[in-house]
C-alpha positions in Angstrom: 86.0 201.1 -113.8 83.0 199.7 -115.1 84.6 197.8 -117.8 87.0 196.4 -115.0 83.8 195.2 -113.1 82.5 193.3 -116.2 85.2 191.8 -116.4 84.7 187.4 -115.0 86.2 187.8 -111.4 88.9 184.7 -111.9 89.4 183.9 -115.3 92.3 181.5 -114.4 90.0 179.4 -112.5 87.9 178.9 -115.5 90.7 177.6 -117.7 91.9 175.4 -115.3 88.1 173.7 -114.7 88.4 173.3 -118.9 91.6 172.2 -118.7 90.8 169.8 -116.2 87.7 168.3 -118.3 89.7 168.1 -120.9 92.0 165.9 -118.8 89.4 164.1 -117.2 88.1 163.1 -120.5 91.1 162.3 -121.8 92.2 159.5 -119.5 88.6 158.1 -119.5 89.1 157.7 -123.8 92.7 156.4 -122.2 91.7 154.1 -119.9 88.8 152.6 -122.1 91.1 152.4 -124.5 93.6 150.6 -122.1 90.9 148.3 -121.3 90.2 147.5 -124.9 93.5 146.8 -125.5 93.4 144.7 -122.7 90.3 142.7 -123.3 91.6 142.1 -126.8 95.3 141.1 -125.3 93.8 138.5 -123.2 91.9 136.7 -125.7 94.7 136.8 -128.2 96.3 134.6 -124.9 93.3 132.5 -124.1 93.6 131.7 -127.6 96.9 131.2 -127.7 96.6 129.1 -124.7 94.0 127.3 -126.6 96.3 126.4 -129.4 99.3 125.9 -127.1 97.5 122.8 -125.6 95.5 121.9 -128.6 99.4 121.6 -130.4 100.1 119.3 -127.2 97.4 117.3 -127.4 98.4 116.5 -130.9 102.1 116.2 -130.0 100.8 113.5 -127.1 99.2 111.6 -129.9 101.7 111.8 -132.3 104.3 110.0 -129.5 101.5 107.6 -129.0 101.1 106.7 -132.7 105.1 106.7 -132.9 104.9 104.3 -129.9 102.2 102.5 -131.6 104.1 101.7 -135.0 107.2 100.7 -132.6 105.2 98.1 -131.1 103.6 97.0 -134.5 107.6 97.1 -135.5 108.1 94.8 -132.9 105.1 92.0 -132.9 105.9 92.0 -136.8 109.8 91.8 -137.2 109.9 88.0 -138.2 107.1 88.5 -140.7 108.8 91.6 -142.7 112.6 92.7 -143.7 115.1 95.2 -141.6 114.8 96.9 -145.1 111.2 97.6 -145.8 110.8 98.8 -141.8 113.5 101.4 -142.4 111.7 102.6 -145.5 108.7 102.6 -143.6 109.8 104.3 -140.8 111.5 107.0 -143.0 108.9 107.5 -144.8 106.2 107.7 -141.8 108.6 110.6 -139.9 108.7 112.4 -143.6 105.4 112.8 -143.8 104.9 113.6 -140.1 107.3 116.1 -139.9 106.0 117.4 -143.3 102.4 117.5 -142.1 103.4 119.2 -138.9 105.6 121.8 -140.3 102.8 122.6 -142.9 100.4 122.7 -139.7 102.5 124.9 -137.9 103.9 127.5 -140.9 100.0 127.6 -141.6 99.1 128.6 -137.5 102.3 130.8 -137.7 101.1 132.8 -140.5 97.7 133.4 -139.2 98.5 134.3 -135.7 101.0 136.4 -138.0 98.4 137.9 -139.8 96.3 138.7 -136.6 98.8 139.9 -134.8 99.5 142.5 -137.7 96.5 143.7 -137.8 96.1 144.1 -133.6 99.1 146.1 -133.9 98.0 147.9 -137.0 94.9 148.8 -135.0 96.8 149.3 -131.7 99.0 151.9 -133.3 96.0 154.2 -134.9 95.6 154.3 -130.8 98.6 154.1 -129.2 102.2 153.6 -129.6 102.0 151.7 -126.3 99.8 149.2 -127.4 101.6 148.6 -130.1 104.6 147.6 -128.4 102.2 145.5 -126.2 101.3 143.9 -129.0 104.5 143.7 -130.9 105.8 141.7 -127.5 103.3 139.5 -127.6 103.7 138.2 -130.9 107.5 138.2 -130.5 106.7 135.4 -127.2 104.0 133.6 -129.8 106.4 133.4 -132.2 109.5 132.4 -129.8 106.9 129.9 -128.4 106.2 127.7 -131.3 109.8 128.1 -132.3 110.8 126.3 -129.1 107.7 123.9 -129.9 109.0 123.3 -133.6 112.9 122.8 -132.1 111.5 119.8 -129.3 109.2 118.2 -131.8 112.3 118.3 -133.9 114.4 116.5 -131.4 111.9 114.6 -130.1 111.6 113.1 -134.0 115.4 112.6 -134.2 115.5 110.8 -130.6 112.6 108.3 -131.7 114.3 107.8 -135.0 117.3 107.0 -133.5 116.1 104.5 -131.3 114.0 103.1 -134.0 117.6 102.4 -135.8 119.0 101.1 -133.0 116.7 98.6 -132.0 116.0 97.2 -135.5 120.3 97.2 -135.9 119.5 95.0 -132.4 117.2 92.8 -133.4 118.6 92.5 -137.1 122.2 91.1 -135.3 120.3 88.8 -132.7 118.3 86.8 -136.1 121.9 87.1 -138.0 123.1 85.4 -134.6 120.0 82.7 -134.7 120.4 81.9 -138.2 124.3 81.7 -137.5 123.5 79.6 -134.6 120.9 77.5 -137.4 123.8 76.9 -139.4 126.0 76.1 -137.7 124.1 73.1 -135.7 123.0 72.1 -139.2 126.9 71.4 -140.3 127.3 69.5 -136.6 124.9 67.2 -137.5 125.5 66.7 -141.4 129.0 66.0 -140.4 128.1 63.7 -137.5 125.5 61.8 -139.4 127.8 61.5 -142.6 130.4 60.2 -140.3 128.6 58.0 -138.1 127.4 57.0 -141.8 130.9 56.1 -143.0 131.7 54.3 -139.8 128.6 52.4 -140.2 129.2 51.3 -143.9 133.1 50.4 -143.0 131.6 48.0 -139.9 128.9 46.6 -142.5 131.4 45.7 -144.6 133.4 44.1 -141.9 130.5 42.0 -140.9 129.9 41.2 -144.3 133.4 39.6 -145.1 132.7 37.8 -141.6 129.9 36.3 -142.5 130.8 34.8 -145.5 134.3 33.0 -143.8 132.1 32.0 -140.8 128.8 29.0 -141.5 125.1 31.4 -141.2 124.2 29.6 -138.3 122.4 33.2 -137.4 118.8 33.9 -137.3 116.7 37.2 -138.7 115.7 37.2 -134.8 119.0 37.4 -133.3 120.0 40.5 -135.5 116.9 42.5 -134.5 117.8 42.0 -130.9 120.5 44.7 -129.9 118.7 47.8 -131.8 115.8 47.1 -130.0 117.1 46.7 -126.5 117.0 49.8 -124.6 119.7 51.3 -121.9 116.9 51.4 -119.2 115.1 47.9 -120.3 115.1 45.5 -116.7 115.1 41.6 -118.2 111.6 40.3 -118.0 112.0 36.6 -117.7 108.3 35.9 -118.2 107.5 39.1 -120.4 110.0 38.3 -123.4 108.8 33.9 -124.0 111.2 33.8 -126.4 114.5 33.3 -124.7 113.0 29.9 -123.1 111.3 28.4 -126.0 114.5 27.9 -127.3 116.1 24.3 -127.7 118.6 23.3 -125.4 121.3 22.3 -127.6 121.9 25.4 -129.2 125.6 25.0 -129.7 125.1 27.2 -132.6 122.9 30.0 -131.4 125.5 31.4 -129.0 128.2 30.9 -131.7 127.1 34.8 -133.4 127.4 36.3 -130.3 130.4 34.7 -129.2 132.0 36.5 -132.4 133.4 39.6 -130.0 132.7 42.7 -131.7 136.1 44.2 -132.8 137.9 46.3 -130.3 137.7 49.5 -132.1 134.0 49.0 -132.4 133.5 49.1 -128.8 135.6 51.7 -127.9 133.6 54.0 -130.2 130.8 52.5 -128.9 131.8 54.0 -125.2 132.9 57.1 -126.3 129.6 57.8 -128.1 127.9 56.6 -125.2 129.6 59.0 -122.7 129.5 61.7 -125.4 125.7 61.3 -124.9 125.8 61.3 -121.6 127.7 64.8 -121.3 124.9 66.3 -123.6 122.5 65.6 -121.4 124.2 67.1 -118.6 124.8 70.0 -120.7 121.2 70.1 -121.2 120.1 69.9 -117.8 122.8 72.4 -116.6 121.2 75.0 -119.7 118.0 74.7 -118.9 118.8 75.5 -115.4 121.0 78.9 -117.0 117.2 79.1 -119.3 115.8 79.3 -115.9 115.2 82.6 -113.6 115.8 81.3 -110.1 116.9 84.5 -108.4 116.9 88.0 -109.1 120.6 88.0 -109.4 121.8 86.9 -112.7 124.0 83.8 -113.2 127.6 84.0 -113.2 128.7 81.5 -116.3 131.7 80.3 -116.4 132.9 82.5 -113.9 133.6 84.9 -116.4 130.4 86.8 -117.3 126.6 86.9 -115.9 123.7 85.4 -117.6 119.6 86.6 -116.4 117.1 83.5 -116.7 114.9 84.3 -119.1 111.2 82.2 -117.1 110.2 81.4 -114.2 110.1 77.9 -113.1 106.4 76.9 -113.1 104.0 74.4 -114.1 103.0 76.5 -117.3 106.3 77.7 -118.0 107.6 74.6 -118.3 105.0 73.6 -120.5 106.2 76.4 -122.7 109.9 75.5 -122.6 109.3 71.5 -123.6 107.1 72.9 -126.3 109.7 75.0 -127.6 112.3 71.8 -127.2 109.7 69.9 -129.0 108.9 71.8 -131.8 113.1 71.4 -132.9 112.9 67.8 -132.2 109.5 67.3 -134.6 111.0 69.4 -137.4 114.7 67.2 -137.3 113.7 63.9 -135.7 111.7 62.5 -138.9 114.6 63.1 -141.1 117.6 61.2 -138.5 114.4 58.5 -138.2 115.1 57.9 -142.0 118.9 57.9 -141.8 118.7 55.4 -139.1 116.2 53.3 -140.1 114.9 53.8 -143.6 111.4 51.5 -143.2 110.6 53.9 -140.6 107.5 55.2 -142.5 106.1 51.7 -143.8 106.4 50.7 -139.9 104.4 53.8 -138.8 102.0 53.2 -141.6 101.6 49.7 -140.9 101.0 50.4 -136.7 98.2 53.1 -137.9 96.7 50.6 -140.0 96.7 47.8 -138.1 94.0 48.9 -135.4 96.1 46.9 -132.1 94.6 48.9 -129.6 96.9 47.2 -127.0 99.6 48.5 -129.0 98.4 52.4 -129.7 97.9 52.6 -126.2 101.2 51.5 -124.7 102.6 54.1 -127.6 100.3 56.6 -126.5 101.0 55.7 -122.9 104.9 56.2 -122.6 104.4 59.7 -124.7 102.2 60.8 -121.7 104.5 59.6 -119.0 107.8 60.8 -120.8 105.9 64.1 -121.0 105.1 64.2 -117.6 108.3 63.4 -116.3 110.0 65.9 -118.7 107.5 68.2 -117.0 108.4 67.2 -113.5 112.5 67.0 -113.8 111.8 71.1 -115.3 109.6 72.1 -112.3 112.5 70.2 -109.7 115.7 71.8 -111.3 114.2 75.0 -111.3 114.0 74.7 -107.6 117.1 72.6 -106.4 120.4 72.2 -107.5 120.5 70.8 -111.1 122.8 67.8 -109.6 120.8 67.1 -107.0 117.5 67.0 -109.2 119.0 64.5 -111.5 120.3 62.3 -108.1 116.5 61.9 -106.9 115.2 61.5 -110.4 117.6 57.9 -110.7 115.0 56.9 -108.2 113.5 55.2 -111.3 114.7 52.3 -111.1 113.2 51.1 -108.0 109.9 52.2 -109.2 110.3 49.9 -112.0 111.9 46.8 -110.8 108.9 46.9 -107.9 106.6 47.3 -110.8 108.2 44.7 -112.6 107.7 42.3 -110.1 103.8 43.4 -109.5 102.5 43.7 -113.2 104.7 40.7 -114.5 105.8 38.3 -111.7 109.5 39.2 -112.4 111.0 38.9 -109.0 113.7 40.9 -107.4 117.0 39.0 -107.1 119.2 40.0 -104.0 121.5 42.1 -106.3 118.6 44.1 -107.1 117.5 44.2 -103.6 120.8 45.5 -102.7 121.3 48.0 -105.5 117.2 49.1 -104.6 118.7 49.7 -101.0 122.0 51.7 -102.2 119.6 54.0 -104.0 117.7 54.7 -101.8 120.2 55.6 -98.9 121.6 58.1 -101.9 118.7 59.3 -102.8 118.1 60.7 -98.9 122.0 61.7 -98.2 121.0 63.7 -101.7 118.3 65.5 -100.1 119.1 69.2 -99.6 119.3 70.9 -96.5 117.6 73.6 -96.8 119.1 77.2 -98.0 118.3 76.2 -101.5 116.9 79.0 -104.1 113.8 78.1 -104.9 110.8 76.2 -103.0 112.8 72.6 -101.7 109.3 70.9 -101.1 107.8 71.4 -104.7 111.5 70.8 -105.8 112.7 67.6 -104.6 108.4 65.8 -105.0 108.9 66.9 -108.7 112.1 65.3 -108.8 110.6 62.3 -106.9 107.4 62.6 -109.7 109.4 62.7 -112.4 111.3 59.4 -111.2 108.1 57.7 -111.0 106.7 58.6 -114.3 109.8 58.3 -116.0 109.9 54.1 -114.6 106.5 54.1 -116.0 107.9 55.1 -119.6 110.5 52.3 -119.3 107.6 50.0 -118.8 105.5 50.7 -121.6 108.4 51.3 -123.6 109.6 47.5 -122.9 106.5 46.3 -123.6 105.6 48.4 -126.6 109.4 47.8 -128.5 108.1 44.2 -128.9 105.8 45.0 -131.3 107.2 48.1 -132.9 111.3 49.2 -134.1 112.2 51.8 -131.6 113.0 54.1 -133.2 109.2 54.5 -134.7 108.2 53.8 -131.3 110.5 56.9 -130.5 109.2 58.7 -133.3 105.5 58.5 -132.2 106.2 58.9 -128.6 107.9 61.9 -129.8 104.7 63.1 -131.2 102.9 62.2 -128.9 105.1 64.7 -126.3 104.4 67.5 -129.1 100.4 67.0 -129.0 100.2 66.7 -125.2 101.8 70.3 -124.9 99.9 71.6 -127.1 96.8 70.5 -126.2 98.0 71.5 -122.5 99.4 75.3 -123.4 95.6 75.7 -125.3 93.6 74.8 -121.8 93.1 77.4 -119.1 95.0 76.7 -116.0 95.2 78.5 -112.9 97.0 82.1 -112.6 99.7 80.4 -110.3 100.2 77.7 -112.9 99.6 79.5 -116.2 102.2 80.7 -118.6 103.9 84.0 -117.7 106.8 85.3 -120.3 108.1 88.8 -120.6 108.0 90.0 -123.9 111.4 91.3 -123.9 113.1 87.4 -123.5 110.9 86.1 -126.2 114.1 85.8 -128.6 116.5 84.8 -126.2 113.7 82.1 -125.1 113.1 80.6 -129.3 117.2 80.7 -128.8 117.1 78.8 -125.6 114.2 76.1 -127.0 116.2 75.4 -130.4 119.3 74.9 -128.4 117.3 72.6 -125.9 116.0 70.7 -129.2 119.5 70.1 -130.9 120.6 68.7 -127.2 118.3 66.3 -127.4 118.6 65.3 -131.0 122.4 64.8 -130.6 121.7 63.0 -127.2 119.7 60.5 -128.7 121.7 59.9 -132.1 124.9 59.4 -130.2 123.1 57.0 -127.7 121.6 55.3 -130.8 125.1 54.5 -132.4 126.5 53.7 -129.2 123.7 51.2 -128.9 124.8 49.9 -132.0 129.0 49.9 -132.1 129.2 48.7 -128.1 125.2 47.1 -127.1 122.6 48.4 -125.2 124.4 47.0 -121.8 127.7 48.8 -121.9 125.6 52.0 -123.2 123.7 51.9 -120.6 126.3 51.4 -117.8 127.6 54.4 -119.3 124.6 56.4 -119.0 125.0 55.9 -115.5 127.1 59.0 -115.2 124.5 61.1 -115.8 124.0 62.3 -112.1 128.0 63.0 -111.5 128.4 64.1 -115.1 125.6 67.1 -114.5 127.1 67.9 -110.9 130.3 68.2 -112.1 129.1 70.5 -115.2 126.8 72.4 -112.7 129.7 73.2 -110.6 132.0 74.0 -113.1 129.8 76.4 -115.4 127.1 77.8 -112.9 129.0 77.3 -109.6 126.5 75.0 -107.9 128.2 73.6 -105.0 127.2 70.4 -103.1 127.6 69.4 -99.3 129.9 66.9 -98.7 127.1 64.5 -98.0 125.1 65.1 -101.1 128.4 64.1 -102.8 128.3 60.8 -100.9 124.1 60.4 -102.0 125.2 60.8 -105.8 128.0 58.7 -105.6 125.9 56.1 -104.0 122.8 56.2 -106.5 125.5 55.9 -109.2 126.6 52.5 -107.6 123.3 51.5 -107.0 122.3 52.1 -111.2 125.4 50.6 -112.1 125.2 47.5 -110.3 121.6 47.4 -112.2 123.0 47.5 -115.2 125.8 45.0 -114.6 123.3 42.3 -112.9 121.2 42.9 -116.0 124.0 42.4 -118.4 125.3 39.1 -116.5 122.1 37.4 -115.9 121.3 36.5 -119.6 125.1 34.6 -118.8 124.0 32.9 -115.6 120.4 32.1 -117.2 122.8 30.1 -120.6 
């Protein structure tokens, strides 16, 4: 019994207390252990975090330098070829995509490597970090797969639009230089024509002259290439027609020589030929203009966007544009229709008449201001309409006439002044126009007035000076004054606002501005020539009716019944102008 009393009293108590430390210690090494594992999981995320955004920051500026290169694609596509910007671009997403894969195999294998060696480390511990571990790489590695495949895609998507829009821009300059070419055969086979015609007619004369006695002076011959369609007679301005003796049996003898029949008819048909290209003219610039939100049905078969607003500055850009075509072609049809055209401008230049430069100088500024004007008022009214108020003009300058030079109405003026008028206020529009009708119809009005004052220098200046020189440095003058206007500051509501996106559909618009003009004013010039400058210019009375009619039939500009009237009446009134002024030299002889 006494061994049985030494014996400990519970000795499974004791192994259960052991047991239990044993435990006890065991999940403390476990859960410090956990906690390691999980302090070293967490900053394996921060950093992956870390690199996550760090990759997205450089994928952010990687879009922003692909965006950057488009828009240096785009400011320099007329100064480099479709071919080297494909090579360039190629080449750039080569070596971007090179770079980045590098960049990314490169973070791959080192978060590889680390990741290794966690889980090495984590398995000497335990098999569930490990698999912790294991997991976490696997999402790494799923993550920057996913990030590889969109930067991938993202590559391909900008390429692709890259192609597209240089395939884009490449067919709108194949169209342009289609467009180039084919105005340049118009007019070669115009000018060669009006050429041949010309010779024939010379040749004609020629053979008339030498049946009939050369009672013709050098002065007499001058005389119908320098009269202009919108030149009023000036009694006392032009001394010349008096001076001469009475008996001049002889001197009415070459004009009495009708022109041949064919001659004149050509003459016409030129003539209204240039009248319905100025009415084209007017009716495209009002297509070049953005009026309304809504785009322009043309035709009545598809819809066109105006590419500017109508403003002060905008039209400042537009006539630039215009005259940058006409001072590139206009010197070369100067040559071909009147070869001493550069000893006449050399000999005006060097001649110092200040009287002269000035006039010159003058009707430049006021055409440019009225081209300026009639802009601003059909980008508010209808295009008709703007035209109607403009043939206000020659009011302006017969009361002009009468106070600068003493030339006094006569009643058929009077009337015609009064007929006008009345057309220009049935004209009027009544409101529920597009665009602002005040600033409309007073730069309609403005450019009437400064177009009268034109005419007058003009008549004065073409005394002195060949027209067509006199046109050529007006011309010039037109292409300074814009320029020298587009390079001042003007206000923000007058300055010059373009969207980048129309800037090739605007050059397009500009050059086909500039060839309406140049054709205008040749076939006005042979016109002159084949049927004289009064039938011309009873013909260029049209030019309201002629720009309604083409406004209604291409852009769907419709007139009120009484505008209708207030054209038709301003076209009487300019035509009976023109017919009093193409009598009176009868009545005077």
């Amino acid at each position: 019994m006494g061994q049985v009393d030494n014996l400990p009293e519970n000795p499974g108590v004791e192994d259960a207390k052991t047991a239990q430390d044993l435990l006890s210690r065991l999940t403390q090494e476990l859960e410090s252990l956990q906690q390691n594992l999980m302090v070293q999981m967490n900053q394996d995320l921060k950093r992956l975090q870390t690199e996550k955004s760090r990759l997205e920051e450089e994928i952010e500026e990687l879009q922003a330098r692909a965006q950057h290169l488009k828009s240096q694609q785009l400011d320099s596509i007329f100064l480099s070829s479709n071919h080297h910007q494909q090579l360039a671009t190629q080449e750039l997403a080569q070596a971007l995509a090179l770079q980045l894969r590098e960049f990314l195999n490169q973070r791959l294998e080192e978060l590889a490597a680390q990741a290794h060696q966690d889980a090495i480390a984590a398995n000497d511990r335990s098999l569930n970090a490990l698999n912790a571990a294991q997991e976490q790489h696997q999402n790494a590695h799923r993550l920057l797969a996913s990030l590889e495949s969109t930067l991938s895609l993202t590559f391909q998507t900008l390429q692709q639009d890259l192609g597209s829009y240089q395939s884009s821009l490449s067919q709108q300059l194949s169209r342009m230089y289609n467009l180039e070419q084919q105005g340049e055969a118009i007019l070669e086979a115009l000018v060669n024509r009006l050429r041949e015609q010309i010779r024939k007619e010379s040749l004609v004369s020629q053979t008339v002259e030498l049946e009939e006695p050369r009672s013709e002076s050098p002065s007499s011959r001058v005389l119908p290439p320098t009269q202009r369609p919108n030149q009023l007679p000036a009694s006392r301005s032009s001394p010349a027609l008096p001076v001469k003796p009475s008996p001049v049996a002889s001197s009415p003898q070459p004009p009495s020589a009708p022109k041949p029949t064919s001659q004149i008819q050509i003459g016409l048909v030129l003539a209204f030929l240039s009248a319905v290209v100025l009415s084209l003219f007017n009716v495209s610039l009002k297509i070049l203009l953005r009026t309304s939100p809504e785009p322009r049905t043309i035709l009545g078969m598809f819809q066109l966007q105006g590419l500017i607003s109508p403003g002060f500055g905008n039209s400042l850009l537009i006539l630039f544009l215009r005259m940058v075509v006409v001072m590139a072609l206009m010197p070369i049809l100067a040559t071909l229709l009147y070869p001493p055209v550069w000893q006449d401008v050399r000999r005006f230049i060097q001649s110092q008449d200040r009287a002269l430069m000035a006039k010159v100088v003058g009707s430049g500024f006021f055409l440019f201001l009225s081209q300026v004007f009639i802009y601003i008022a059909i980008g508010n009214i209808p295009t008709g309409i703007a035209i109607t108020i403009f043939f206000i003009y020659p009011i302006v300058t017969v009361l002009a006439s009468w106070g600068l030079f003493g030339d006094r109405p006569t009643l058929t003026r009077v009337i015609a002044m009064l007929v006008i008028g009345s057309g220009g206020i049935l004209a009027l529009p009544a409101g529920g126009v597009q665009g602002n009708f005040g600033v409309g119809v007073s730069a309609a009005i403005a450019a009437g007035v400064t177009f009268a004052g034109y005419v007058l220098l003009t008549q004065m200046g073409t005394k002195k000076l060949h027209p067509i020189p006199f046109t050529l440095i007006a011309f010039a003058s037109i292409f300074v004054f814009c320029g020298l206007s587009l390079m001042l500051p003007l206000p923000p509501n007058m300055s010059v606002v373009v969207d980048p996106t129309v800037r090739t559909g605007l050059l397009i618009g500009g050059a086909i501005l500039g060839v309406f003009t140049l054709v205008s004013y040749l076939l006005n010039n042979f016109a002159i020539r084949f049927a004289g400058a009064a039938l011309a210019s009873i013909i260029g009375t049209s030019g309201p009716a002629l720009t309604a009619l083409f406004g209604l039939l291409i852009i769907g500009e419709t007139l009120k019944t009484q505008q209708w009237l207030g054209l038709g009446l301003v076209t009487l009134g300019v035509l009976g102008m023109s017919l009093e002024r193409m009598f009176a030299p009868k009545k005077a002889t």
